[in-house]
C-alpha positions as CSV (number, residue, x, y, z in Angstrom):
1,X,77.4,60.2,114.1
2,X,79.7,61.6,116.4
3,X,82.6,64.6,115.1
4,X,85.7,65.6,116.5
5,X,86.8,69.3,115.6
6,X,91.1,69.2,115.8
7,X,93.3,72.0,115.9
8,X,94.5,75.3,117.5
9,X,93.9,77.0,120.6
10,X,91.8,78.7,123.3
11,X,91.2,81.2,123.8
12,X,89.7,82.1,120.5
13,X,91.2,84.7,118.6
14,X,91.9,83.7,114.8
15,X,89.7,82.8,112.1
16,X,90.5,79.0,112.2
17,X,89.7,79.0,115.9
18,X,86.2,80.8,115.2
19,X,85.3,78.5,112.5
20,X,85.9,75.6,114.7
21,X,84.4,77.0,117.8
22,X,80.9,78.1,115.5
23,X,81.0,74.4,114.0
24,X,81.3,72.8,117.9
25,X,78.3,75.3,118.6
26,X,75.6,75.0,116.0
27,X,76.4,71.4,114.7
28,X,74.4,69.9,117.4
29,X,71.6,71.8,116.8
30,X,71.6,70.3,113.1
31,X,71.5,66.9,114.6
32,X,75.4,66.1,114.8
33,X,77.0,65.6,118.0
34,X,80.2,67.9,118.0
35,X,83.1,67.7,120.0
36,X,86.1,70.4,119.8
37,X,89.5,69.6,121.4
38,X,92.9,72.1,121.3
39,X,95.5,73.4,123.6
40,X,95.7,76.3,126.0
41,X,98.7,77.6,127.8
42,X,99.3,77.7,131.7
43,X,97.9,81.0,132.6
44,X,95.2,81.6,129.7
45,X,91.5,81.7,131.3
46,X,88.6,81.5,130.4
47,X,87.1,84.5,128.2
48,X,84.5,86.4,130.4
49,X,81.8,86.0,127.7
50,X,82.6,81.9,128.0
51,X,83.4,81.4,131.6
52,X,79.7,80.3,132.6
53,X,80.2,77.2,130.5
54,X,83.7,76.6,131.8
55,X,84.7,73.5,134.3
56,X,87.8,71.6,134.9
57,X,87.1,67.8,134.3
58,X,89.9,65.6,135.5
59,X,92.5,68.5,135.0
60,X,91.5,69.1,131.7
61,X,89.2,72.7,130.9
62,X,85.9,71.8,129.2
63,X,83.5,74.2,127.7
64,X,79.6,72.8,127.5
65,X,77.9,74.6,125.0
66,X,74.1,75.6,125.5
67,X,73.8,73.3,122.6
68,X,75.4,70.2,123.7
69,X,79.0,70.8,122.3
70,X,82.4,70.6,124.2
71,X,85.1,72.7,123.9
72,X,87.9,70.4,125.5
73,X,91.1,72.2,126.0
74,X,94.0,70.3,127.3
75,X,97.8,71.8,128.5
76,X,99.5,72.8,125.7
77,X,103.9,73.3,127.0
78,X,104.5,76.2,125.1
79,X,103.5,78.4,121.3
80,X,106.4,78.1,119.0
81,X,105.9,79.0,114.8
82,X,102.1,80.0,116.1
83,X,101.9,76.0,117.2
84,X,101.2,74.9,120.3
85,X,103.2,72.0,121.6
86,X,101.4,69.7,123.1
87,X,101.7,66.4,124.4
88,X,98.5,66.3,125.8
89,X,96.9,66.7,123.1
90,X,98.1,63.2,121.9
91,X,97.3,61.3,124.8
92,X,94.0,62.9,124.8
93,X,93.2,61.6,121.4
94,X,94.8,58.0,121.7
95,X,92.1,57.8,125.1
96,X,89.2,58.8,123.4
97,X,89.3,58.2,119.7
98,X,87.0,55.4,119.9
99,X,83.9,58.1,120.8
100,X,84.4,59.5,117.0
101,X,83.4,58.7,113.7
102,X,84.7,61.5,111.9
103,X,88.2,63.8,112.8
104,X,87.3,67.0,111.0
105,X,91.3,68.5,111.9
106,X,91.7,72.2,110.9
107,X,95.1,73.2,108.6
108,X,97.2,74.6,108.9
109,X,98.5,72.8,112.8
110,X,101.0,70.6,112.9
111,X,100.7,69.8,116.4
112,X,97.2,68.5,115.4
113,X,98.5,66.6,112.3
114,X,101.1,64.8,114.7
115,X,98.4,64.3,117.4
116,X,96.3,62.6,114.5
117,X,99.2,60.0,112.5
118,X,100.0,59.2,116.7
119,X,97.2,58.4,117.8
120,X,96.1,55.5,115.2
121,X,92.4,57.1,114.4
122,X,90.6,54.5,112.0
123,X,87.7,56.4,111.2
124,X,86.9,59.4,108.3
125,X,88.5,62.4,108.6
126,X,88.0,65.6,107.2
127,X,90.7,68.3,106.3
128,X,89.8,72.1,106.4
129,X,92.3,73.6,104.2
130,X,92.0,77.6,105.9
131,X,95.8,78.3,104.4
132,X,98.8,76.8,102.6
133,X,102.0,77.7,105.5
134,X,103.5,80.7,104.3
135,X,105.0,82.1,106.6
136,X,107.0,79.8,108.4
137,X,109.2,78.5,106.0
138,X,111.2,76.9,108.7
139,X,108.5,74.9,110.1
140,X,107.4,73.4,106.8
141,X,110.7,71.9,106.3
142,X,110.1,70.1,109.1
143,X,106.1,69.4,108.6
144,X,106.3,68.6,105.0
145,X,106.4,65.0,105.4
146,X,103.2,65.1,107.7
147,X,101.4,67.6,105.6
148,X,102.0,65.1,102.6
149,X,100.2,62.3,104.5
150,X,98.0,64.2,106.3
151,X,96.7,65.4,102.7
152,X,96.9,61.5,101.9
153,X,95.1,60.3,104.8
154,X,92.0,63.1,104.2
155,X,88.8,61.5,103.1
156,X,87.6,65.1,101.9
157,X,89.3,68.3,101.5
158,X,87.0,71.5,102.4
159,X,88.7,74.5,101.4
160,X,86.7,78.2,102.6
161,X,86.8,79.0,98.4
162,X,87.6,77.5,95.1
163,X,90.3,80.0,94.4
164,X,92.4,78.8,97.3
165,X,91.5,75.0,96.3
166,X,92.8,75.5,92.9
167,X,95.7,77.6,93.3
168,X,97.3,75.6,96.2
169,X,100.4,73.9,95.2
170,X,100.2,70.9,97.5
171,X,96.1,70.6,96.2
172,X,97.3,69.9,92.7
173,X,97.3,66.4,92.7
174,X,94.4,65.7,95.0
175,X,91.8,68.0,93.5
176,X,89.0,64.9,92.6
177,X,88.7,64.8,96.7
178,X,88.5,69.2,97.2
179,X,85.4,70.9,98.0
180,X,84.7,74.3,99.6
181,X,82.4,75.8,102.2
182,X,82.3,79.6,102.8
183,X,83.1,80.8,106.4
184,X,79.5,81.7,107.4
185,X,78.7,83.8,110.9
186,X,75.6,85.5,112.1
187,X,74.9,88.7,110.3
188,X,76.3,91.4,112.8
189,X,74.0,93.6,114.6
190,X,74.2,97.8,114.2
191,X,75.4,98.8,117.7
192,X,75.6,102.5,118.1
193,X,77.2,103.8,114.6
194,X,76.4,107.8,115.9
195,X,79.1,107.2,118.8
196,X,82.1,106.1,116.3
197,X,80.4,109.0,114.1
198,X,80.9,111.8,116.1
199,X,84.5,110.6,117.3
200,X,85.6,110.6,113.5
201,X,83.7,113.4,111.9
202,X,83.5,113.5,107.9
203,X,81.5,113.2,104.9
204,X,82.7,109.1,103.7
205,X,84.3,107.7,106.5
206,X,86.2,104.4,105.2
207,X,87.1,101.6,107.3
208,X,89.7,99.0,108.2
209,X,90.3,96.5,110.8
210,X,93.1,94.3,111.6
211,X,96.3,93.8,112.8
212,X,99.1,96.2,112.0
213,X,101.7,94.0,110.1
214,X,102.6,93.9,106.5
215,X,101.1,91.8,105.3
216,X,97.6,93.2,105.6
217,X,99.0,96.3,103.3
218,X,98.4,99.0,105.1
219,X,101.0,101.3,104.5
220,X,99.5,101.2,100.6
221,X,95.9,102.4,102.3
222,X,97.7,105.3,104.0
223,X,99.1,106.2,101.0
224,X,95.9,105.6,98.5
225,X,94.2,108.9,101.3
226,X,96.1,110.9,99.7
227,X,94.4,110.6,96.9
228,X,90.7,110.8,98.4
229,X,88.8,114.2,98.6
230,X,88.7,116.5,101.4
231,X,86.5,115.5,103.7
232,X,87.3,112.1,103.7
233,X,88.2,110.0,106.4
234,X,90.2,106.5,106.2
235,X,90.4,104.9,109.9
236,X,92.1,101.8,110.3
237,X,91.4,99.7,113.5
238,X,93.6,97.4,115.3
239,X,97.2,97.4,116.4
240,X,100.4,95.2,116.0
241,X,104.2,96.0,115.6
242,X,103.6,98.2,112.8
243,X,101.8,101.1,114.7
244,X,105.1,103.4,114.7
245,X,105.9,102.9,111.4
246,X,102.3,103.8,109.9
247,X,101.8,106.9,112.4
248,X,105.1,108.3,110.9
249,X,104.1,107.4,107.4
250,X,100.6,109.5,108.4
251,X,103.1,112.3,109.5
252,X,105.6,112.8,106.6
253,X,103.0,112.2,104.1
254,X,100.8,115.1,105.5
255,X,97.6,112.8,106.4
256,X,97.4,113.7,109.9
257,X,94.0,114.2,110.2
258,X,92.8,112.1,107.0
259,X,94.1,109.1,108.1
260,X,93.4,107.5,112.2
261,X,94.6,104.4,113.4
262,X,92.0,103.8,116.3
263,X,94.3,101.4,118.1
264,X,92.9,97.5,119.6
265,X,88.7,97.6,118.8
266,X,86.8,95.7,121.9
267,X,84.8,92.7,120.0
268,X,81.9,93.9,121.4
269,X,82.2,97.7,119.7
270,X,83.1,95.5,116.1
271,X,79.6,96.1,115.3
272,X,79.2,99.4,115.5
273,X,82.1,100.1,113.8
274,X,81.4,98.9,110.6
275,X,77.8,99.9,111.0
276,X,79.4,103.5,111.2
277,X,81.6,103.6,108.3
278,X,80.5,104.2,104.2
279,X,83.0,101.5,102.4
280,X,85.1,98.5,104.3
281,X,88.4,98.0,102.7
282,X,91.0,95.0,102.9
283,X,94.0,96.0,101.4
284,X,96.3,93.1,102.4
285,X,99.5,92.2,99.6
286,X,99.6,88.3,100.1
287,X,97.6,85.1,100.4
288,X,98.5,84.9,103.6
289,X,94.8,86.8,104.1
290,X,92.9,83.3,102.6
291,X,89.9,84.5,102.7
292,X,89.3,88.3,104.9
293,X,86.4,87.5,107.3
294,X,86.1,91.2,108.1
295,X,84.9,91.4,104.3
296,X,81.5,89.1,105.4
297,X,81.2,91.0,108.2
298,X,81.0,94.3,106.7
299,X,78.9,92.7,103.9
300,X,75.9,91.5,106.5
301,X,75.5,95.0,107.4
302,X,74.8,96.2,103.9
303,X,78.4,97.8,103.2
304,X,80.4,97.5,100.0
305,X,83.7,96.7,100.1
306,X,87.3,97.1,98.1
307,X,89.2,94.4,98.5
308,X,93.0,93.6,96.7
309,X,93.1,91.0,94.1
310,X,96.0,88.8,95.5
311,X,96.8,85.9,93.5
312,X,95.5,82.6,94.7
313,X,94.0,83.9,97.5
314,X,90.3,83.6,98.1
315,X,89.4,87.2,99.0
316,X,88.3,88.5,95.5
317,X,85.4,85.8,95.2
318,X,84.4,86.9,98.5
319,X,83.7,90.1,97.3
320,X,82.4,89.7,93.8
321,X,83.8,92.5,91.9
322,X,81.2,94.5,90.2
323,X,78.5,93.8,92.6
324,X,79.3,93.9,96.5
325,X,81.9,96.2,95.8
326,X,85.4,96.4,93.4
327,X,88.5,94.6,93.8
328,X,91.9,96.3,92.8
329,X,95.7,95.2,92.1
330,X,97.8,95.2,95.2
331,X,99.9,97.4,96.5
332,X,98.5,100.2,94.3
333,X,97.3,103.2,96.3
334,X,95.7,104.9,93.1
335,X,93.5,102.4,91.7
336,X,92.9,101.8,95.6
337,X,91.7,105.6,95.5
338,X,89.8,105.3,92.8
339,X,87.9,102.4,93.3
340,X,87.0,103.6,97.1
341,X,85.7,106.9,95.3
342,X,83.7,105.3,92.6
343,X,82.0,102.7,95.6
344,X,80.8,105.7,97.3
345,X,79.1,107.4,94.4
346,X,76.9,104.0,94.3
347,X,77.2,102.9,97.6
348,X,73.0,101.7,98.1
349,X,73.5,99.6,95.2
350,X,76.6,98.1,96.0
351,X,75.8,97.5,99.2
352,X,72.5,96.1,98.4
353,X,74.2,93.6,96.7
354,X,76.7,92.9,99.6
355,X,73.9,91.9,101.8
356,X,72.6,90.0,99.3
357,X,75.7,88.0,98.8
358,X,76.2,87.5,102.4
359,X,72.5,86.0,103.0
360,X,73.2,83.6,100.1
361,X,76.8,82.6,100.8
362,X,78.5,83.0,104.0
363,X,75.3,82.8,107.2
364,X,76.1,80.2,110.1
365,X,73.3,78.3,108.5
366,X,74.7,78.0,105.2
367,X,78.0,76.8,106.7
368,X,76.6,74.3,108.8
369,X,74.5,72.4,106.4
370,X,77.1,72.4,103.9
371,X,79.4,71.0,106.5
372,X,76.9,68.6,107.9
373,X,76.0,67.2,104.3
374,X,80.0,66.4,103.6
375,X,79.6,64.4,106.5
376,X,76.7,62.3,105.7
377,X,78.3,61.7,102.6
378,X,81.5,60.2,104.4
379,X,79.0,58.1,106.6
380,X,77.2,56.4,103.7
């Protein structure tokens, strides 16, 4: 059984482009040989921590993977709608679709749904539903059509929860052929919490990450410190075009001081950042945020988490409210407060629990052999 991961981009940055590169890496150990193929503009390199594996194979850049995966990445002309076009990536597939038994194409791409109707595949193929397009409202004018087949053409759906399964509109009609598999990833090692400690000194230091746009909600955290006792310390980290906007929010509302944003966090500091902090919060306003890896992450360290209850969206089964941690209406900075406040006063249970939910649900392992059995079951 050979698979072909399909979709997105190097180098890796989003949650769609982790999953696929953690599926190309451990698959093989499980006993499935794993291919990954996507597009990189002129200019992008190799990442430092990947360049070791890196080569250039008949003009194309290939990753090999300690494990025996490839990471093919072939030209992509240019990023438009967050989709790379790519040509490339078409004639790449028509060559070599033969050497797959299963396309396991990652959603939402378009340029991957085109490469796939093109290039007249025969085989299985899986569809990993991360998102419904939200954003682009444009582009799905446009990729309807392709969406509707591509949906058609799917063997199995895999959604990352059952919420997102369910509440996707285009998923209605297809639901007998939906499953799920939670992201899983390695639980994250503690790093050096004291450092990020003695940069931000309080008594409950609560944490953030992600990208500054509005989406993710953060204007509604700023104003939910307001509410938390002296002494407490909200730090948000990450930066996008919203940075301005939220450090004069911080200033009129008289938060200076209460509130941080700690700007772009290097991946390898992650660690020790939410090893440092008391409660992890995700306080984004729409499912655009399908699922909130940073929630898992926080969770294999033992922290509890607050996380918005956004209709449809899978976050709130993440974290299971009442157990690793509580999960509040959107774009309410009160019961945001209050929630944070009443985490803290049981933080060693709740985040007992969040460990716990993370070594049952979302580990690489777990992922792996749940993605490993849907394909056996498509080979039978």
């Amino acid at each position: 059984m050979r698979v072909l991961q399909l979709g997105k981009f190097y180098p890796i940055r989003g949650g769609v482009e982790k999953v696929m590169w953690d599926l190309t890496a451990h698959l093989p150990e499980a006993g499935v040989a794993c291919d990954m193929l996507c597009a990189i503009l002129p200019g992008d390199k190799p990442d430092p921590q990947d360049a070791s594996f890196a080569r250039m194979e008949d003009g194309v850049l290939v990753f090999s993977l300690p494990s025996g995966g490839r990471v093919i990445c072939v030209k992509a002309l240019a990023k438009k709608a967050a989709t790379m076009l790519s040509p490339a990536m078409v004639g790449w597939l028509r060559k070599h679709k033969g050497d797959y038994d299963i396309i396991h194409i990652h959603h939402p791409d378009p340029m991957a749904a085109l490469a796939l109707w093109l290039c007249g595949f025969k085989g299985k193929v899986v569809l990993h539903w991360h998102s419904d397009i939200l954003s682009q409202k444009g582009l799905l004018i446009l990729y309807r059509p392709l969406q509707k087949w591509l949906i058609r053409r799917a063997d199995v759906i895999v959604g990352t929860t059952p919420v997102y399964i369910k509440s996707s509109p285009w998923l209605q009609d297809f639901q007998k052929k939906c499953t799920f598999v939670p992201i899983g990833i390695d639980p994250l090692l503690e790093g050096n919490p004291a450092r990020i400690r003695r940069r931000y000194p309080c008594e409950v230091m609560i944490l953030s990450v992600g990208r500054l746009v509005s989406y993710k909600g953060y204007s509604y955290l700023v104003d939910a410190a307001a509410f938390l006792p002296e002494g407490w310390k909200v730090v948000i980290g990450g930066d996008g075009p919203l940075r301005a906007a939220l450090q004069e929010q911080i200033q009129v509302k008289g938060l200076v001081g209460k509130v941080e944003l700690a700007g772009y966090l290097p991946q390898e500091d992650i660690p020790s950042w939410f090893a440092a902090c008391d409660v992890f919060v995700l306080s984004s306003v729409l499912k655009t945020e399908a699922f909130g890896i940073v929630q898992i992450e926080a969770m294999s360290l033992g922290k509890p988490v607050v996380t918005t209850l956004v209709q449809g969206s899978g976050m709130s089964w993440v974290n299971e409210h009442g157990k690793s941690g509580l999960n509040v209406p959107p774009e309410d900075p009160r019961a945001m407060a209050q929630a944070l406040m009443d985490v803290v006063r049981e933080k060693e249970k709740f985040g007992e629990a969040a460990r716990k939910r993370f070594q049952e649900l979302f580990t690489t392992e777990t992922m792996i052999n749940k993605v490993k059995a849907i394909y056996e079951a498509q080979m039978v």
